[in-house]
N, CA, C and O of each residue as an XYZ file, in Angstrom:
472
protein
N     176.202    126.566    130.944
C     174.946    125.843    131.104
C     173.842    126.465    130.237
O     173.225    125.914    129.326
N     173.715    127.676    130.680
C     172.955    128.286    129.176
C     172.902    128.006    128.081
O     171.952    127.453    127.527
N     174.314    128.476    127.403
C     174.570    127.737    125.856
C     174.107    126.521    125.889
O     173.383    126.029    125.023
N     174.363    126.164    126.541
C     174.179    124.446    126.213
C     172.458    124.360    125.651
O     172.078    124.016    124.532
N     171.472    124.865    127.027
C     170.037    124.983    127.035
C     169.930    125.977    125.648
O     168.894    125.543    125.145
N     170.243    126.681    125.064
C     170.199    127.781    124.194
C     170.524    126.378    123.033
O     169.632    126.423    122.186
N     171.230    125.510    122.822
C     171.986    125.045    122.150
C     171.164    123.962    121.317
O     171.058    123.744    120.110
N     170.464    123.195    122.808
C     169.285    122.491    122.558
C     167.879    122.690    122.395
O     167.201    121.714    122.073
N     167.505    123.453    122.512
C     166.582    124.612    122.006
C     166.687    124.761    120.487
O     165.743    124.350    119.811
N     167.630    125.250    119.955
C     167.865    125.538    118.279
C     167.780    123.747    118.009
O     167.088    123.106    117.218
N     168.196    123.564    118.427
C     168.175    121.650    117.622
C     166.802    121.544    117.707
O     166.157    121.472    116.661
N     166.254    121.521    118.763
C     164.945    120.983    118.520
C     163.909    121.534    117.720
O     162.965    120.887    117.267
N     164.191    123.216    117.496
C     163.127    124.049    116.687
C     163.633    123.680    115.445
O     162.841    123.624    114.505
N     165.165    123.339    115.214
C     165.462    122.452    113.079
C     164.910    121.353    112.712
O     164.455    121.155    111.586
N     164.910    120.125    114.133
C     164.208    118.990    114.097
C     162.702    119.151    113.552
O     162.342    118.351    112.689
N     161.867    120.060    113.966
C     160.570    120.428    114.144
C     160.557    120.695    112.557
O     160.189    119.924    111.670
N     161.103    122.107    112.440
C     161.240    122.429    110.807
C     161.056    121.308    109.703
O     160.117    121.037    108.954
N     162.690    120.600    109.946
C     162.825    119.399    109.096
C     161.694    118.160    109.261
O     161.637    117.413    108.285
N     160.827    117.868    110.334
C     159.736    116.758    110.314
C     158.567    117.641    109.137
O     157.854    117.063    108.317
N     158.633    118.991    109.332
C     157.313    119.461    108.898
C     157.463    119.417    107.193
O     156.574    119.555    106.354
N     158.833    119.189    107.014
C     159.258    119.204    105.578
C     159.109    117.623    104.830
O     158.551    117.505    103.739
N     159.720    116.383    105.622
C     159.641    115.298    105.619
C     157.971    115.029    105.311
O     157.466    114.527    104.307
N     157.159    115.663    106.818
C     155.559    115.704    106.338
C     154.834    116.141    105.168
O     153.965    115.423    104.672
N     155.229    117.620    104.550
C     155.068    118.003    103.112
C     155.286    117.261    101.909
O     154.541    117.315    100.931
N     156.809    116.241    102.043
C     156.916    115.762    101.283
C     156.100    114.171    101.095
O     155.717    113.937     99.949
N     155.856    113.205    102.047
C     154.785    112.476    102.016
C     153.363    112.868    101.667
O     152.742    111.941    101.147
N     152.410    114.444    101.873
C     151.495    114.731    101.506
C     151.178    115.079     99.983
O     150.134    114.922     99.349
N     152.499    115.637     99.570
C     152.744    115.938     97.808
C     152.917    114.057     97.394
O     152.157    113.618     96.531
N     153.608    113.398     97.852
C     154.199    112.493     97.164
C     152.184    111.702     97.252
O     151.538    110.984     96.489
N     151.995    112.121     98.100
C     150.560    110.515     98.282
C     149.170    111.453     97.266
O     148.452    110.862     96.460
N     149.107    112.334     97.441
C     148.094    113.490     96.722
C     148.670    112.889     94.913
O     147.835    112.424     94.137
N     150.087    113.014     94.544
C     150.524    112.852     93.068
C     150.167    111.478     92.600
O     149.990    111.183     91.418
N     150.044    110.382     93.956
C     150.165    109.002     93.506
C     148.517    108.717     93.668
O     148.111    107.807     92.945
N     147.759    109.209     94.308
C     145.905    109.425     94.131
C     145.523    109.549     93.208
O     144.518    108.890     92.938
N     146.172    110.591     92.030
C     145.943    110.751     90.519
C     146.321    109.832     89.869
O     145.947    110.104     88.728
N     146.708    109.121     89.854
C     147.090    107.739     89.279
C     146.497    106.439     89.692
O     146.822    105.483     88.989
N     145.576    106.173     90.835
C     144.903    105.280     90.842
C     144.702    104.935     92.384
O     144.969    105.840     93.174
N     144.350    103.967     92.789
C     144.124    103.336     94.328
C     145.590    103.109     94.688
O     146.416    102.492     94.017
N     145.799    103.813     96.055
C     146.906    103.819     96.953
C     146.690    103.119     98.022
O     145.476    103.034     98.204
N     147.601    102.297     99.227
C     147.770    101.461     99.799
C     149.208    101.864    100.560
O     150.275    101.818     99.947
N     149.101    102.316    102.147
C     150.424    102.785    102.664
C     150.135    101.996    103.684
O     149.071    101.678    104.214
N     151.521    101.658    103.928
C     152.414    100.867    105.162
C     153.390    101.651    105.747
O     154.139    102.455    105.192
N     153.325    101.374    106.812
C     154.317    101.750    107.920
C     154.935    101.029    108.712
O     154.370    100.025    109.148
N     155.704    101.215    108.942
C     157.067    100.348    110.260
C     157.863    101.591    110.693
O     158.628    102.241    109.980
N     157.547    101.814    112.000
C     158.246    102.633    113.027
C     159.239    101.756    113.512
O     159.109    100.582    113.859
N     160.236    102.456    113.494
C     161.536    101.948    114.093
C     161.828    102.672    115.788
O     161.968    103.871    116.027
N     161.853    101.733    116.615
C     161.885    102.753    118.129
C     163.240    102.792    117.956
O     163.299    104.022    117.934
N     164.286    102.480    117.826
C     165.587    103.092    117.881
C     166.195    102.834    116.405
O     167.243    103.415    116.124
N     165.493    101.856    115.301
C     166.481    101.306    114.053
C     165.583    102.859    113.637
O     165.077    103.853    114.160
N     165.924    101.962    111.832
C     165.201    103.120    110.622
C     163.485    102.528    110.588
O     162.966    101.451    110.880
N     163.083    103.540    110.191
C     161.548    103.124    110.076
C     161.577    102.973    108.556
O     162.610    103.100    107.899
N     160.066    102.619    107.902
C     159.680    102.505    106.798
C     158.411    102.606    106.009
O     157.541    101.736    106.039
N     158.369    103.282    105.573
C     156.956    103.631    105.220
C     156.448    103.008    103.389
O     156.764    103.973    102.693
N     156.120    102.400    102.860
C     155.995    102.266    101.954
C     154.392    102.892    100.742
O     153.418    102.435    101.341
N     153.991    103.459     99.786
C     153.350    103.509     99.109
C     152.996    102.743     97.824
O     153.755    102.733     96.855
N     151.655    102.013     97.857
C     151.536    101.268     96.814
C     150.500    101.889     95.393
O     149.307    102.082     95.624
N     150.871    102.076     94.437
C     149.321    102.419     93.515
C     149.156    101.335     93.062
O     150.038    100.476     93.048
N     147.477    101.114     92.407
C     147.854     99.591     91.515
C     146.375    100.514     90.902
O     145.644    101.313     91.488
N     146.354    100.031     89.605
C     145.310    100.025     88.724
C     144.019     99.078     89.287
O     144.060     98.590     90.416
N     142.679     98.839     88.223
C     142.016     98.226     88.349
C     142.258     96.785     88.022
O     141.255     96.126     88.292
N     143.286     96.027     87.511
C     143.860     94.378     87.226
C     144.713     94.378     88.368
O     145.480     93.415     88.371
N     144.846     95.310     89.539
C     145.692     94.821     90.361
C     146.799     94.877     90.252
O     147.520     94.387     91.121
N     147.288     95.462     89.204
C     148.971     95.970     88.383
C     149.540     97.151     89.288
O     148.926     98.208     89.137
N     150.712     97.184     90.305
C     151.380     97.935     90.718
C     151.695     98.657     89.704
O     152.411     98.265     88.783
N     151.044    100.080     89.819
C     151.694    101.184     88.246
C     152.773    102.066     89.392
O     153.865    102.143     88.829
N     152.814    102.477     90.234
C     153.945    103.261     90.967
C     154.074    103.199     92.302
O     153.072    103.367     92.997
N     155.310    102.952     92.880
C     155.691    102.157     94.346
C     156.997    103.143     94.561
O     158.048    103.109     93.921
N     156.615    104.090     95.709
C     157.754    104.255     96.415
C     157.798    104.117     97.917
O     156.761    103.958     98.561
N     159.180    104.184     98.571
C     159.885    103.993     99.688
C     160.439    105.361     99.924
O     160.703    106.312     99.189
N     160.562    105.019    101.796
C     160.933    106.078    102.447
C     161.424    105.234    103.569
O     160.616    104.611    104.256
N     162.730    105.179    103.796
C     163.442    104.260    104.701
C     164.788    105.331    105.375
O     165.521    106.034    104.679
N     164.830    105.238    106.509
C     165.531    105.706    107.413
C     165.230    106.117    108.685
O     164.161    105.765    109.184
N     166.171    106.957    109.422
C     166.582    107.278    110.866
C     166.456    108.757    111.044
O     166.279    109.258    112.155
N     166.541    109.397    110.028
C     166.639    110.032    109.957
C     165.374    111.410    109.366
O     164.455    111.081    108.616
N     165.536    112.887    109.841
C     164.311    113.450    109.362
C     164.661    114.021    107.655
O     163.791    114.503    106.929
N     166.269    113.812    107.211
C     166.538    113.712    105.749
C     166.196    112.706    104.501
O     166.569    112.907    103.345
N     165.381    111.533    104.964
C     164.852    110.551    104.047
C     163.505    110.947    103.652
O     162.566    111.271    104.379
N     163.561    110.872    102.453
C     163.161    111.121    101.372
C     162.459    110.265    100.668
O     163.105    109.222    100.775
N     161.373    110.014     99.897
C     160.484    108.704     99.321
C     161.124    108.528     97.484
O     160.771    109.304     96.595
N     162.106    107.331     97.263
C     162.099    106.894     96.559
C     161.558    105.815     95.685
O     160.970    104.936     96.316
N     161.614    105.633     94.188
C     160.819    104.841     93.093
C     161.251    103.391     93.950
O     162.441    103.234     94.221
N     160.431    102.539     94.285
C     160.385    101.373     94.971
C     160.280    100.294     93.352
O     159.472     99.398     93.112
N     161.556    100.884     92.367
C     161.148     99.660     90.932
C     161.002     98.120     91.654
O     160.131     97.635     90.933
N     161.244     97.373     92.363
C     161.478     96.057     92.472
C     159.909     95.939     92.565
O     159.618     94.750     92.433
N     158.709     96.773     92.755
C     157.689     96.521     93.111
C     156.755     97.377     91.526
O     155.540     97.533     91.649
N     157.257     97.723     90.538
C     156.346     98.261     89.624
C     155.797     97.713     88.542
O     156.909     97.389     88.125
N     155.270     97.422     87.930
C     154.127     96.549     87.597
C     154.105     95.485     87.757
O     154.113     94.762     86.761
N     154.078     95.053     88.730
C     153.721     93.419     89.450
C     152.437     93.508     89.737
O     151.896     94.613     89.751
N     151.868     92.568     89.963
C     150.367     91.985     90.504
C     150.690     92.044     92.213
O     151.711     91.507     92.644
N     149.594     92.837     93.257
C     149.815     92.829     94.331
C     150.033     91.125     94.510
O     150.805     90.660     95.348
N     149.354     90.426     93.731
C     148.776     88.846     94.333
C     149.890     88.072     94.219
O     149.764     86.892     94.548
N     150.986     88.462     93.821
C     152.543     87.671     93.579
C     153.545     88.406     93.645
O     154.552     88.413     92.936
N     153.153     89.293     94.863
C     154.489     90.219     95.602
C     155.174     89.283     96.630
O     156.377     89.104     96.816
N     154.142     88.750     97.228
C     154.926     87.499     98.476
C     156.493     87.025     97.394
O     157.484     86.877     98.109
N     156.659     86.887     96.467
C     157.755     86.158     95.886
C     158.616     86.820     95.709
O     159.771     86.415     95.835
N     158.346     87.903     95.400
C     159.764     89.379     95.028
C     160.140     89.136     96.267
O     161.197     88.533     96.454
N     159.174     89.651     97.579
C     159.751     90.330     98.653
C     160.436     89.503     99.709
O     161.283     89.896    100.511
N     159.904     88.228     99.570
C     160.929     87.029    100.351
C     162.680     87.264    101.126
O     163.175     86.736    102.122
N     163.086     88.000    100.415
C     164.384     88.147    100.490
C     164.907     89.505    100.680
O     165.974     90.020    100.343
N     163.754     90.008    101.385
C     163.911     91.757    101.505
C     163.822     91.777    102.895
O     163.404     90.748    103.427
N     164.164     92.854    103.696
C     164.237     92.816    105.137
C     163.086     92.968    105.918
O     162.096     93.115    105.202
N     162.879     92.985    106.936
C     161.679     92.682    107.657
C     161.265     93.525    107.862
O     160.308     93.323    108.609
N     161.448     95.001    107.537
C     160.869     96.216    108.000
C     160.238     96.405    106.979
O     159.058     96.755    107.015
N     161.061     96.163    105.593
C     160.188     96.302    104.378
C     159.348     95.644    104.043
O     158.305     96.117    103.590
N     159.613     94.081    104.200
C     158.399     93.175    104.366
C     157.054     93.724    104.811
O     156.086     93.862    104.063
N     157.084     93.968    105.870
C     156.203     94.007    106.895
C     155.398     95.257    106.156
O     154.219     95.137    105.822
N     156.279     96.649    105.907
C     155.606     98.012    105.007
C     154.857     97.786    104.324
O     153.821     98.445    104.409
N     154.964     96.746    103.286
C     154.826     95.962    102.221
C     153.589     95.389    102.259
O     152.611     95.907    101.721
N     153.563     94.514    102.767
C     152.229     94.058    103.771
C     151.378     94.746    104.199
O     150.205     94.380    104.130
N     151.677     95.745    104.668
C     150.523     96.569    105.538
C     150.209     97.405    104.315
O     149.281     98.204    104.437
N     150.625     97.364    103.554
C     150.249     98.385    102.405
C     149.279     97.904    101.290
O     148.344     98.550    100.817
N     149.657     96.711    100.977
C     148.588     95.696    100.226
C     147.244     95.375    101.358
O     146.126     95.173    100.885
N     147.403     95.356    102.444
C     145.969     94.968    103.811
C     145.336     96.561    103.013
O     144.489     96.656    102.125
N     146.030     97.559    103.645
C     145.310     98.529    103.037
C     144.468     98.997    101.976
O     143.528     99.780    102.109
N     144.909     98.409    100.803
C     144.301     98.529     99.403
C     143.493     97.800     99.623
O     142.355     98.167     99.333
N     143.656     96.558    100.179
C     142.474     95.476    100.216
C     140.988     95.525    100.877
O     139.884     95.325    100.371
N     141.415     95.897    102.317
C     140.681     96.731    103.117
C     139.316     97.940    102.279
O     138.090     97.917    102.395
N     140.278     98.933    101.424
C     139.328     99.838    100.955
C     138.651     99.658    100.009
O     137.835    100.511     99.662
């Protein structure tokens, strides 16, 4: 019974570790994409699927210059180049993303409200 409590104990202090790393890496990734112009982030929490977080930059014409993703379940996902979204016009993303899943949709969305918003 110990081990066990001893067992779950170490899991939860790697979990902790690994979120704080996951967190580092969204603060480097959004700080690198600030130098490059107006940013715009979305989120979709997943209560039991994958969540999704998306980052948008766009210039002053509204030109997506760099878009990445961070999709999973996991505290090992990582924010990749989102190309299906790089230099497009936020104003004719509805058409790319039609056919993309609803978590990303939705990221997607909340990420352009954002830019718009500020």
């Amino acid at each position: 019974m110990i081990k066990v409590l001893w067992l779950a104990a170490a899991a939860w202090i790697l979990q902790g570790v690994l979120v704080y790393f996951q967190i580092k890496n969204f603060q480097s990734k959004l700080n690198e994409m600030r130098t490059k112009g107006k940013v715009g982030v979305g989120t979709v929490k997943g209560r039991f699927g994958k969540g999704v977080i998306v980052m948008l930059c766009i210039n002053d014409e509204n030109l997506i210059t760099d878009a990445q993703i961070m999709s999973g379940t996991t505290v090992f996902a990582r924010f990749v180049p989102f190309h299906a979204l790089i230099n497009q016009n936020i104003e004719h993303v509805e058409a790319i993303i039609k056919d993309m899943k609803k978590q990303t949709k939705t990221a997607i969305v909340k990420a352009i409200s954002s830019l718009e918003s500020s």
